[in-house]
DRENTI-436978 format. One line per field, with one value per residue (C-alpha): x, y, z; residue in one letter. Coordinates in pm, 1 decimal, decimal comma, always signed. Layout:
# residues N
px	[X | ...]
py	[Y | ...]
pz	[Z | ...]
type	[a | ...]
END
This chain:
# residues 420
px	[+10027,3 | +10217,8 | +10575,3 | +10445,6 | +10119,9 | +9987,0 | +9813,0 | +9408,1 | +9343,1 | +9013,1 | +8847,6 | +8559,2 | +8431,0 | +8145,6 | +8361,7 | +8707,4 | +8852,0 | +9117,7 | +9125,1 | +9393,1 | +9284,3 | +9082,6 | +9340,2 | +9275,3 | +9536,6 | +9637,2 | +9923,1 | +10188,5 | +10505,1 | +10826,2 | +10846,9 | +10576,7 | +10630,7 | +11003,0 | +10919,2 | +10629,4 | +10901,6 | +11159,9 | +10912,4 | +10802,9 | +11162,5 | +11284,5 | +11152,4 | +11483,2 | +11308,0 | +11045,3 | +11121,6 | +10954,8 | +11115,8 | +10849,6 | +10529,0 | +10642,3 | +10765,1 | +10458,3 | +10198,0 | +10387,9 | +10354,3 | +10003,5 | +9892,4 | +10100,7 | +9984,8 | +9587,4 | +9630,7 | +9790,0 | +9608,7 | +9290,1 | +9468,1 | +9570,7 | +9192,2 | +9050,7 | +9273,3 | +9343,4 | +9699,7 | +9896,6 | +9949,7 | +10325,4 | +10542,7 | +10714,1 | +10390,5 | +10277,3 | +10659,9 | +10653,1 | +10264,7 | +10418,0 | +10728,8 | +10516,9 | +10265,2 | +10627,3 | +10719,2 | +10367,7 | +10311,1 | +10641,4 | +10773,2 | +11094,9 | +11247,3 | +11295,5 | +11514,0 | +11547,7 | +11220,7 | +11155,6 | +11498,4 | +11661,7 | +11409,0 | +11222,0 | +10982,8 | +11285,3 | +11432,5 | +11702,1 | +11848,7 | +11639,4 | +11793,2 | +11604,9 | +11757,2 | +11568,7 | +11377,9 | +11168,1 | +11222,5 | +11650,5 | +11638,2 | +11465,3 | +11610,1 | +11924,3 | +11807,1 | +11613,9 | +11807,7 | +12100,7 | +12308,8 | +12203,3 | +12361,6 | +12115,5 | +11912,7 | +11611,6 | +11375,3 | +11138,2 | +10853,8 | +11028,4 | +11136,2 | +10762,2 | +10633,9 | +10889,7 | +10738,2 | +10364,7 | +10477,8 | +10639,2 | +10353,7 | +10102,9 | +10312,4 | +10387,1 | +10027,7 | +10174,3 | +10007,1 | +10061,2 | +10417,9 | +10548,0 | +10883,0 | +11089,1 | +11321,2 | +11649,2 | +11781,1 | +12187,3 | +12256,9 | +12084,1 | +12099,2 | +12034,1 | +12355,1 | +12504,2 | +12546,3 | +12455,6 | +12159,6 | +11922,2 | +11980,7 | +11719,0 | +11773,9 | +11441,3 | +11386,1 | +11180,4 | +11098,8 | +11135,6 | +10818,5 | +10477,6 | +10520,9 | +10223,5 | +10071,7 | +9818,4 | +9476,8 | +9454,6 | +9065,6 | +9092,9 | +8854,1 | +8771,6 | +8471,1 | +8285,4 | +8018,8 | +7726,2 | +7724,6 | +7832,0 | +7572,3 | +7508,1 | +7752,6 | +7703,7 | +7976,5 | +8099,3 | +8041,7 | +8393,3 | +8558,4 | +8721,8 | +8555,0 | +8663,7 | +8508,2 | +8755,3 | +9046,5 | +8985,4 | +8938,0 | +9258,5 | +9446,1 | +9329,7 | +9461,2 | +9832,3 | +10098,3 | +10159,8 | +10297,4 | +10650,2 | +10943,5 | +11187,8 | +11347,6 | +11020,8 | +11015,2 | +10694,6 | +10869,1 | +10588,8 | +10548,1 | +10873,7 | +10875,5 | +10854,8 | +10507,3 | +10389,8 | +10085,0 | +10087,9 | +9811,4 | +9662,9 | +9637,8 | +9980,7 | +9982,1 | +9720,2 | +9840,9 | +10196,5 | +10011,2 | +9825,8 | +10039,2 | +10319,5 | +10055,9 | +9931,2 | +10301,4 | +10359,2 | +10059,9 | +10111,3 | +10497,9 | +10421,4 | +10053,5 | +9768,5 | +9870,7 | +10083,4 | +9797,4 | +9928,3 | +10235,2 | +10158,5 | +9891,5 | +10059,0 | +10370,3 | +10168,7 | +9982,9 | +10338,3 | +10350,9 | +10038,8 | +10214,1 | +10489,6 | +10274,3 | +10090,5 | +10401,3 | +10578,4 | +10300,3 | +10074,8 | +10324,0 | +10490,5 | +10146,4 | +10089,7 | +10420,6 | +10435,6 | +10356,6 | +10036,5 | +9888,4 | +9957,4 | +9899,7 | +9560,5 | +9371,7 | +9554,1 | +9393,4 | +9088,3 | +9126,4 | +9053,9 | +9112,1 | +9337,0 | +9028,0 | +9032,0 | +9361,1 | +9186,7 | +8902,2 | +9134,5 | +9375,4 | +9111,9 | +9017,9 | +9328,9 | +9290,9 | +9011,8 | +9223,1 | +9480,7 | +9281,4 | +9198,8 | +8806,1 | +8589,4 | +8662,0 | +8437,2 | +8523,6 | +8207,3 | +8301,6 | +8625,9 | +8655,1 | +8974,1 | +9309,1 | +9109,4 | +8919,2 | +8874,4 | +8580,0 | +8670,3 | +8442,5 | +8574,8 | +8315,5 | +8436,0 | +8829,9 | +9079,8 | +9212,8 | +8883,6 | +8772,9 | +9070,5 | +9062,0 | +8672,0 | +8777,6 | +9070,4 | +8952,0 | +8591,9 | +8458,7 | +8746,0 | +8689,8 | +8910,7 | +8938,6 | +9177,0 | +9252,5 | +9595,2 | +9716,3 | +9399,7 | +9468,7 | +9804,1 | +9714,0 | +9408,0 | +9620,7 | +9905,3 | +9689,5 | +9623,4 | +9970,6 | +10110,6 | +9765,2 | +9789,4 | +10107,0 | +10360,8 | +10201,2 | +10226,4 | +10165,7 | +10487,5 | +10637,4 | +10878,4 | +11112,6 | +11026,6 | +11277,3 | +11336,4 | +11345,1 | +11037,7 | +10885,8 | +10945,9 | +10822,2 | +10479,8 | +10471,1 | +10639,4 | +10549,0 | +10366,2 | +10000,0 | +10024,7 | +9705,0 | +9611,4 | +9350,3 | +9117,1 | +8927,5 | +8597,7 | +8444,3 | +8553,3 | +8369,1 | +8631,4 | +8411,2 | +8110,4 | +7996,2 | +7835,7 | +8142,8 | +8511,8 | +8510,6 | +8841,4 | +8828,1 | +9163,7 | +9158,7 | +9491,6 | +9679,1 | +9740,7]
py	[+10471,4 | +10260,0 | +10380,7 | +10366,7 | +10533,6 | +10527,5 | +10884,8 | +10852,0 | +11048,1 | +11035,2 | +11047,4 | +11230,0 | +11113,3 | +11296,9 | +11641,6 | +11461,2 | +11582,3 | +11396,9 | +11515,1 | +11376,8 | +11540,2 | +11855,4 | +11983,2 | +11902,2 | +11717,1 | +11728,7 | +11559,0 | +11748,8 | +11666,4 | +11816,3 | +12043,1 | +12224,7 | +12250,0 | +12396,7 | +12594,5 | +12790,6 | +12872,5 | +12980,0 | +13202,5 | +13332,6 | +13361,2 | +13569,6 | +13945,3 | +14014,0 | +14325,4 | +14047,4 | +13929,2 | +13578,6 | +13353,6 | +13390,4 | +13373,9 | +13011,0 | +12893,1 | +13056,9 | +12855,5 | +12526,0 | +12600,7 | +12726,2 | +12415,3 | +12151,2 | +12316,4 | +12258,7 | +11930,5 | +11774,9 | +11995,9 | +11821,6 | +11457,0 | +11494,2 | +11610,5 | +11307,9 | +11037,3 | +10837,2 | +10764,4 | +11107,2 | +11187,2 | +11255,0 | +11448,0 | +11117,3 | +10994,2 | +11306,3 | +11339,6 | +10990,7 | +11095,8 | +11386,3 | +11219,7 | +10957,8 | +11200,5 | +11400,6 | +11072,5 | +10945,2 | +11212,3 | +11252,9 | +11513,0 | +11292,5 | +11157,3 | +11365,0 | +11275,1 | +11362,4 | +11505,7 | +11203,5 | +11208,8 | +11519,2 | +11786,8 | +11956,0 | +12237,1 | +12419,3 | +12374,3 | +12122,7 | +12018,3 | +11832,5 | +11627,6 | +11555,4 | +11300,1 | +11334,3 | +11639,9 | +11687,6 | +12033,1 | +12018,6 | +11705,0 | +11763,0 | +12180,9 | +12032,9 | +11732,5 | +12089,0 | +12358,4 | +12270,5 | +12398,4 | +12721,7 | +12982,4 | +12957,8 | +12689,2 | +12625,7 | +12413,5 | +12656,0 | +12362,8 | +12188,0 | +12463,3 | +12593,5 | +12242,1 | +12184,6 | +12528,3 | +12379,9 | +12058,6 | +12191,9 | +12444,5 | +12160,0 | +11881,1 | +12110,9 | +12278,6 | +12687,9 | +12894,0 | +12876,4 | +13080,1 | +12990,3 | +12846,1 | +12931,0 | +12727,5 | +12820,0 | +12579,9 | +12570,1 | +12284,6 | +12241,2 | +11916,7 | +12197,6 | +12422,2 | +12058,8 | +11970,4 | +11580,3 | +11661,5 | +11932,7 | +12017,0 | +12283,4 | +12474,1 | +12476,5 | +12700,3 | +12979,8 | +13306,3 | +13621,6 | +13746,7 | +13509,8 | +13485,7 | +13591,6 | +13237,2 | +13288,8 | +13079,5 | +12741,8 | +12729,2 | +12393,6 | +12258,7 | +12591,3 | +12734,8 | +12342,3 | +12267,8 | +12118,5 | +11933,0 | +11854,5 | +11863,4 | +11549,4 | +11650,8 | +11450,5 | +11361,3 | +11396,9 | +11032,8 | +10850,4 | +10516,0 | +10594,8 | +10377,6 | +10652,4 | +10510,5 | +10223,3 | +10434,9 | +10656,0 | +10308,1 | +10140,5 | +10457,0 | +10455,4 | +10161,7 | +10279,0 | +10272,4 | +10644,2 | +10689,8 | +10759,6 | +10487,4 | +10403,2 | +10749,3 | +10965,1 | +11004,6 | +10923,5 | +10828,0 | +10764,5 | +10861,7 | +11009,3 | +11248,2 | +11274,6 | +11328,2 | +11451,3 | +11448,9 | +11866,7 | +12085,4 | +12289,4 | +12531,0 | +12558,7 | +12663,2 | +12876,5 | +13035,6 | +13135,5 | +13174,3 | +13439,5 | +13566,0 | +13606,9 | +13784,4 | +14023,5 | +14133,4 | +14185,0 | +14465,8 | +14561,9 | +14711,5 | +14774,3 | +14869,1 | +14684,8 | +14660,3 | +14367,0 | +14131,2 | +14192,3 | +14033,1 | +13764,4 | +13599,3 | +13525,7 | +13401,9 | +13190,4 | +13017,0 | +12972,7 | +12679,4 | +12556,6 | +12499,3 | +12335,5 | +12105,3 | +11989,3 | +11937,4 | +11708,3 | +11541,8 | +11485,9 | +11432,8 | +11180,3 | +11007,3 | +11001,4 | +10804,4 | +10584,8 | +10190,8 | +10289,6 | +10488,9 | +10181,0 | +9956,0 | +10069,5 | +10386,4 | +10258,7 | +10005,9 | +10170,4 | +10445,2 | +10447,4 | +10793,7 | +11090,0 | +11271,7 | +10954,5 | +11115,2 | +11419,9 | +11225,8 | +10936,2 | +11248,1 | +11401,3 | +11088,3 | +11056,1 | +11441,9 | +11370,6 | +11110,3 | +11420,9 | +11549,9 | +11894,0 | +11878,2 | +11724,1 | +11784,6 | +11747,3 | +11773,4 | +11996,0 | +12070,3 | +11941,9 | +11986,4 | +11822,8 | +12045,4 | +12345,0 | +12377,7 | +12254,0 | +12359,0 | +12209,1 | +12277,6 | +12212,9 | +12165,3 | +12237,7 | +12355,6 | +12336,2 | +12729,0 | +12823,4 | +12652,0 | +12820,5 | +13139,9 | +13208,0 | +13118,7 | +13300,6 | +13648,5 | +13621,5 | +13681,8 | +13842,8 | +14079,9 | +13810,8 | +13472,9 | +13289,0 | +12936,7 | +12974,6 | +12597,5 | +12527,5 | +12750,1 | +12638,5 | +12269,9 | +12293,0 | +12456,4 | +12195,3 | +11945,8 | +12050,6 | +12127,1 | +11788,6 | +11608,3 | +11798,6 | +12030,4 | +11836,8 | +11493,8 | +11284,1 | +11005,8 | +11008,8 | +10984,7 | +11248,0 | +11336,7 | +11564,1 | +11880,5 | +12212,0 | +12203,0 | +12026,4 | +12231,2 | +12571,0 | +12443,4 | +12346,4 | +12661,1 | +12888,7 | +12832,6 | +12968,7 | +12824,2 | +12632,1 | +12638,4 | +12910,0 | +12914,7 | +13160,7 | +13100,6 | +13290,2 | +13156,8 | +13131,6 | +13020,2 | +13262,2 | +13561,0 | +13407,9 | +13182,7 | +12841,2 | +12680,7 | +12717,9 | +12715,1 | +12729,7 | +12768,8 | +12617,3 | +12815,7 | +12781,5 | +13127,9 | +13267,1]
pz	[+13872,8 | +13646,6 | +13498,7 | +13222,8 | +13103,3 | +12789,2 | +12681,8 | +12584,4 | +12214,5 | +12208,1 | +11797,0 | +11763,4 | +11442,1 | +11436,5 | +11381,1 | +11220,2 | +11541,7 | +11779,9 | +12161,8 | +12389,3 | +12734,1 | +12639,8 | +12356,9 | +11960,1 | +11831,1 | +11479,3 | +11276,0 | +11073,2 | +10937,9 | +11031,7 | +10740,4 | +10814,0 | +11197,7 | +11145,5 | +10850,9 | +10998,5 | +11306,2 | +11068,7 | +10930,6 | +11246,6 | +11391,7 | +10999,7 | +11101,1 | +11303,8 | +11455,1 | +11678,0 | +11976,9 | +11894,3 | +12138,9 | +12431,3 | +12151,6 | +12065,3 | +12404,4 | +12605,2 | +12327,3 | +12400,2 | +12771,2 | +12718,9 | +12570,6 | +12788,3 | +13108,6 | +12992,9 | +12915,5 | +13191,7 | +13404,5 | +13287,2 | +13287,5 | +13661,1 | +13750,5 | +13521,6 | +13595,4 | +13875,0 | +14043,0 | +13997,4 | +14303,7 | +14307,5 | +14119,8 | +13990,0 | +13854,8 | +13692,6 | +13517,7 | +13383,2 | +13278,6 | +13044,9 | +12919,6 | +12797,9 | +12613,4 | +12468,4 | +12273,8 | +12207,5 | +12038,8 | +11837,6 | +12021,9 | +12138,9 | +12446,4 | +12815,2 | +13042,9 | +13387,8 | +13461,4 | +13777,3 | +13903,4 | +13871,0 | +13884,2 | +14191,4 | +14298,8 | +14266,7 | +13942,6 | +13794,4 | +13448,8 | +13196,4 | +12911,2 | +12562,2 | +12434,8 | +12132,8 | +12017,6 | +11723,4 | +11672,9 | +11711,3 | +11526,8 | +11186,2 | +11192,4 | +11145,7 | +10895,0 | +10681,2 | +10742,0 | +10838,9 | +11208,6 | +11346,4 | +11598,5 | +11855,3 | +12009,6 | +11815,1 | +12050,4 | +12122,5 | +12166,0 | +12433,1 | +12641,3 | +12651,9 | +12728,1 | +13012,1 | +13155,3 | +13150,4 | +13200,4 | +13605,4 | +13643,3 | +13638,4 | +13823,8 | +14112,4 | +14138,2 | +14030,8 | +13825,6 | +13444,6 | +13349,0 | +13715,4 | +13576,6 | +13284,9 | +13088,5 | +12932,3 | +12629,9 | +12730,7 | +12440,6 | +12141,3 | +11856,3 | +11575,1 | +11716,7 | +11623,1 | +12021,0 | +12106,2 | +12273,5 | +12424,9 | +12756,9 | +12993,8 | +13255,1 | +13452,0 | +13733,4 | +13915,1 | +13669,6 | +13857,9 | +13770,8 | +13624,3 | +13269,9 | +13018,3 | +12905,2 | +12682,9 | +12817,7 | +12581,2 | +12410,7 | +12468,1 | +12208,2 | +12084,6 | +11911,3 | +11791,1 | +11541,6 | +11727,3 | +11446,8 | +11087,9 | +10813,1 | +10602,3 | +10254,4 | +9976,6 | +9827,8 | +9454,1 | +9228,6 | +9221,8 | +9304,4 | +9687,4 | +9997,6 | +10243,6 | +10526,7 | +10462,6 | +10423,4 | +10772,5 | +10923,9 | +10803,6 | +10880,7 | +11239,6 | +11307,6 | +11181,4 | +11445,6 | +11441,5 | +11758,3 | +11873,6 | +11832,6 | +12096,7 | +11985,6 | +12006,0 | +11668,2 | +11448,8 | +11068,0 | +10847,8 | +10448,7 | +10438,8 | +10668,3 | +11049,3 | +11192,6 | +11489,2 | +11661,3 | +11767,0 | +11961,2 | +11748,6 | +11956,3 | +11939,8 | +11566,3 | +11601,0 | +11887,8 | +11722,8 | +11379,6 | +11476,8 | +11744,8 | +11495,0 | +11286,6 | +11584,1 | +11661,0 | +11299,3 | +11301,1 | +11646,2 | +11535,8 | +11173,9 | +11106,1 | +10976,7 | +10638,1 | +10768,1 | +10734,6 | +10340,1 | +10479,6 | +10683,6 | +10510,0 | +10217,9 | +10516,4 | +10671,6 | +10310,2 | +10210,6 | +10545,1 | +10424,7 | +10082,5 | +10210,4 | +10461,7 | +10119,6 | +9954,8 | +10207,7 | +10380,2 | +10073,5 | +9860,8 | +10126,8 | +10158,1 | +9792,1 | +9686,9 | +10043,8 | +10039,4 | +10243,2 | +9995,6 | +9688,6 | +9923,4 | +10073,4 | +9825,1 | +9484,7 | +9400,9 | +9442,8 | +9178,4 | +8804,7 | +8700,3 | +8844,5 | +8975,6 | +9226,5 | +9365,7 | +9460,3 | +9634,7 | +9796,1 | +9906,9 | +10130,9 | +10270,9 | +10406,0 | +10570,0 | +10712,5 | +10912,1 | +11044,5 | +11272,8 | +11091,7 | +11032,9 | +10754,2 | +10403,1 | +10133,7 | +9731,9 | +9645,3 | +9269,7 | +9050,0 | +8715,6 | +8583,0 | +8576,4 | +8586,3 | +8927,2 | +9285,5 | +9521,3 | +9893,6 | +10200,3 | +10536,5 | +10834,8 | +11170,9 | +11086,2 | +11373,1 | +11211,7 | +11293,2 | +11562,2 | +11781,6 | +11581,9 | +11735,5 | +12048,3 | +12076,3 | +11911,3 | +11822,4 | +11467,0 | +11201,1 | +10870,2 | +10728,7 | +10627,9 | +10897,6 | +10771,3 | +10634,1 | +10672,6 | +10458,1 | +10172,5 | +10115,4 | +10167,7 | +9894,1 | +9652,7 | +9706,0 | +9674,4 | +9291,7 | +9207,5 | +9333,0 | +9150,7 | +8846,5 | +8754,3 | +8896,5 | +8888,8 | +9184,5 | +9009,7 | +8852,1 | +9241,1 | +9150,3 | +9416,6 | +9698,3 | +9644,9 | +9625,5 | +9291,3 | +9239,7 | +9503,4 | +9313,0 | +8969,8 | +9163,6 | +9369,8 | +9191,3 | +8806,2 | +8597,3 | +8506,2 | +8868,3 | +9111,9 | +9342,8 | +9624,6 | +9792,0 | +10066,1 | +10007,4 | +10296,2 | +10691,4 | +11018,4 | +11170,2 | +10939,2 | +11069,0 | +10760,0 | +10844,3 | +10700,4 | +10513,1 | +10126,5 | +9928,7 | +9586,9 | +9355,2 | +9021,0 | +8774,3 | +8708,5 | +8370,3]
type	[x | x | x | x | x | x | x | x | x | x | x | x | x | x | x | x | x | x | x | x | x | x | x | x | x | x | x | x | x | x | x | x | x | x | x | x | x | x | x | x | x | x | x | x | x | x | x | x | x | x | x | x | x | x | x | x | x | x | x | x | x | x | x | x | x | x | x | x | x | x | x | x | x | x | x | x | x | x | x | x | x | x | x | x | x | x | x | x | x | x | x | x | x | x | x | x | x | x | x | x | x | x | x | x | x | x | x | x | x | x | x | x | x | x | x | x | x | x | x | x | x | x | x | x | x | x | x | x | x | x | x | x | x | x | x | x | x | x | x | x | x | x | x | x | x | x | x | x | x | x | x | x | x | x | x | x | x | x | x | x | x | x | x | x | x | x | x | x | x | x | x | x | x | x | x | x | x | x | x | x | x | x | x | x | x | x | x | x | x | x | x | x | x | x | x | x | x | x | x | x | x | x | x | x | x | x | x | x | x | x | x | x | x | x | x | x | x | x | x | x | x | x | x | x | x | x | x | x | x | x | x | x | x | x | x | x | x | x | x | x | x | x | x | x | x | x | x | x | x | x | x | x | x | x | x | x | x | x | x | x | x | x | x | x | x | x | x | x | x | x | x | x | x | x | x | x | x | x | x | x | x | x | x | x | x | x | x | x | x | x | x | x | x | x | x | x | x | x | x | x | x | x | x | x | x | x | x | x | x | x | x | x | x | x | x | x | x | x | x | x | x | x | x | x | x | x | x | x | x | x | x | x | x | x | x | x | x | x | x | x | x | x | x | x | x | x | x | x | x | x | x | x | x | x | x | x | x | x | x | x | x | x | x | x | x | x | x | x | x | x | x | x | x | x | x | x | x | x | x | x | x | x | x | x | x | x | x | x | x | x | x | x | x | x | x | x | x | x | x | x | x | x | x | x | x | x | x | x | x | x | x | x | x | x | x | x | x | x | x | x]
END
C-alpha cells in the first residue's frame, strides 16, 4: 500500500446519500459541529465527555474496519495508520501526527497538528478551560481498535494539550483502558429507502441536475492543513452517525436523569443547531462566488432562491429534498425522502412517538428566514446580530415537522409557517 491513500466516498444518487466505507457521510460547517457540542457539553450535571468520544470511536472503528476487509494492501499497522490519517484530513477533520511512527499495540503520544474541533472552538467561542476535542480523541480510540485487531473501546485516549485551551497543538495520550469501554454499535447505513418515489417538482427556473453536478465536482476535500474552507465557513465531511449518535444520546441522558418531560427540553436544543447550521452554511453558500457564479444566473424571482437553495442540499449528503408547496413570504412545504436523522434514528431505536429530525427543522425554517426576513439577497453579514433578528424576531418563520420516517410515515414533511 501506497503512503498515500486516497479514501473512496461513494454517491449514491439514487437516495442523495454519500458512503465512504459503510458510514453516511454528510457535510456541515463548523458552526454547527461546535455548537451542537457546546450544547451538549452546557447541562453541568452530565457527564458528556464519553457520549461524544465513544460516537467518534463508534463510527471510526466501523469504517476502517470495513476498509481493511475491502481493500487490498493493509496489512501492517503502518499501512492501516497512514489509511486513517488520510481519511482525518480528507474529510476536514485535520492533520495527525505520529500515528506510523510513534504509536504501538501498547500505546504512545499522538500529535494533531491541526484539529477541526480545537481549531474553529477557539475561532467561535473563544479559549476554554478544558480540552475540547472530543472528535479526535474518540476517533484515535476506533482508529487503534481497528489497526491492531481489539475489540471496539479497547483503548482510550486522554487529550493532555488542546488548540482551544490556546496550546499550539493537540496532543493524545493513547493507551490500554482498564476495563472495555461502552461503544455504541455504528448502523452503518441505517434504516434505507429501497427507493425514492418519482416527486415532481414545483414550476421554476433552477436546472438542479446541473447544479448537483457542478457541485460534485468541487474540491471539497481537506487542504495541506486538513481543513475544508469553502463559503465562508469550514466544512467537514462528518458521519452522521456521529450526530445522531450524540443527538440523541444527549437527549436519552437528559430523560434518563430528569424525566421524560425533557424531550420539552431538548428538542427545542437540538432545532436551535439546526438553526444555526442554516444560518452559516446557507447563508455562506448563498453570498459565496459559487452560488453567483453557478445558481445566479439562473434565477428570476426570489422564490428561485428557495428552489436553487435545496439543490444545493441535496448535494450535502442529507437525503432528497423536494419544495412541495411555497407560497411567497408566507409558507414553505418541504418533503425529505430517505433523511440521514431518520435513517440512523430507525436503526438505532426503532419507530418513536415523535418526530426525530431536528437538524431538518431548524435548517427548513432557516432557510425562510435567511430567503425572506432577513434577505440573503442583500448578502448581509453573517452575525450574531443578524442571527437574532432572523431567529429571534418577531413575525420570523417557524417549522414543524408533522411528518417522520422515524414515527413510521413513508416520508419527512416540515411545514415553515410565519409567527404572529
Amino acid at each position: 500500500m501506497t503512503e498515500i491513500f486516497e479514501p473512496k466516498i461513494d454517491i449514491d444518487s439514487t437516495r442523495y446519500l454519500s458512503i465512504c466505507y459503510g458510514e453516511p457521510m454528510v457535510f456541515h460547517c463548523h458552526h454547527y459541529n461546535v455548537f451542537l457540542q457546546q450544547t451538549i457539553e452546557d447541562p453541568e450535571y452530565l457527564d458528556t465527555k464519553p457520549l461524544l468520544t465513544n460516537a467518534a470511536a463508534s463510527c471510526a472503528y466501523s469504517q476502517l474496519k470495513e476498509m481493511f476487509s475491502t481493500e487490498k494492501g493493509f496489512d501492517s499497522p503502518q499501512s492501516r495508520f497512514g489509511a486513517a490519517e488520510s481519511i482525518f484530513k480528507t474529510l476536514g477533520f485535520g492533520l495527525l501526527e505520529g500515528l506510523k511512527n510513534q504509536v504501538t499495540e501498547n500505546g504512545g503520544l499522538v500529535r494533531a497538528k491541526m484539529s477541526h474541533y480545537g481549531y474553529t472552538w477557539k475561532i467561535k467561542f473563544g479559549l476554554r478551560d478544558t480540552p475540547a476535542d472530543f472528535f479526535t480523541s474518540g476517533y484515535l480510540s476506533g482508529v487503534m481498535s481497528a489497526v491492531y485487531n481489539k475489540p471496539a473501546g479497547y483503548y482510550v485516549i486522554e487529550e493532555k494539550e488542546c488548540a482551544a485551551k490556546g496550546d499550539n497543538a493537540c496532543t493524545f495520550e493513547v493507551k490500554a483502558a482498564d476495563s472495555l469501554l461502552s461503544i455504541p454499535k455504528s448502523p452503518g447505513k441505517g434504516s434505507l429507502l429501497t427507493r425514492l418515489p418519482e416527486r415532481e417538482r414545483l414550476p421554476g427556473n433552477i436546472d438542479e441536475p446541473a447544479i448537483l453536478k457542478a457541485l460534485a465536482n468541487l474540491p471539497l476535500v481537506g487542504n495541506e492543513e486538513g481543513l475544508i474552507p469553502a463559503f465562508g465557513v469550514y466544512l467537514t465531511r462528518m458521519y452522521s452517525n456521529y450526530y445522531n449518535l450524540i443527538s440523541y444520546g444527549f437527549e436519552e441522558l437528559l430523560i434518563k436523569h430528569k424525566g421524560p418531560q425533557m424531550k420539552n427540553v431538548s428538542r427545542p436544543l437540538l432545532i436551535e443547531a439546526g438553526h444555526v447550521c442554516a444560518f452559516n452554511t446557507f447563508g455562506g453558500i448563498m453570498k459565496s462566488p459559487e452560488w453567483y457564479g453557478l445558481i445566479f444566473p439562473m434565477i428570476k424571482n426570489r422564490e428561485d432562491w428557495v428552489h436553487g437553495m435545496v439543490a444545493a442540499i441535496n448535494a450535502l449528503g442529507w437525503g432528497k429534498w423536494t419544495v412541495k408547496e411555497l407560497i411567497p413570504n408566507e409558507r414553505l412545504v418541504l418533503i425529505v425522502d430517505g433523511s440521514y436523522e431518520s435513517n440512523g434514528y430507525l436503526s438505532i431505536y426503532g419507530k418513536s412517538k415523535t418526530p426525530e429530525c431536528y437538524l431538518a427543522t431548524g435548517g427548513s425554517a432557516g432557510l425562510m428566514n435567511l430567503i425572506y426576513y432577513g434577505d440573503i439577497t442583500t448578502k448581509s453579514a453573517l452575525d450574531q446580530n443578524y442571527y437574532n433578528r432572523l431567529f429571534k424576531g418577531k413575525g420570523n418563520f417557524k417549522c414543524e415537522e408533522v411528518l417522520c420516517r422515524s414515527k413510521g410515515d413513508d416520508h419527512c414533511e416540515f411545514v415553515v409557517t410565519k409567527t404572529a
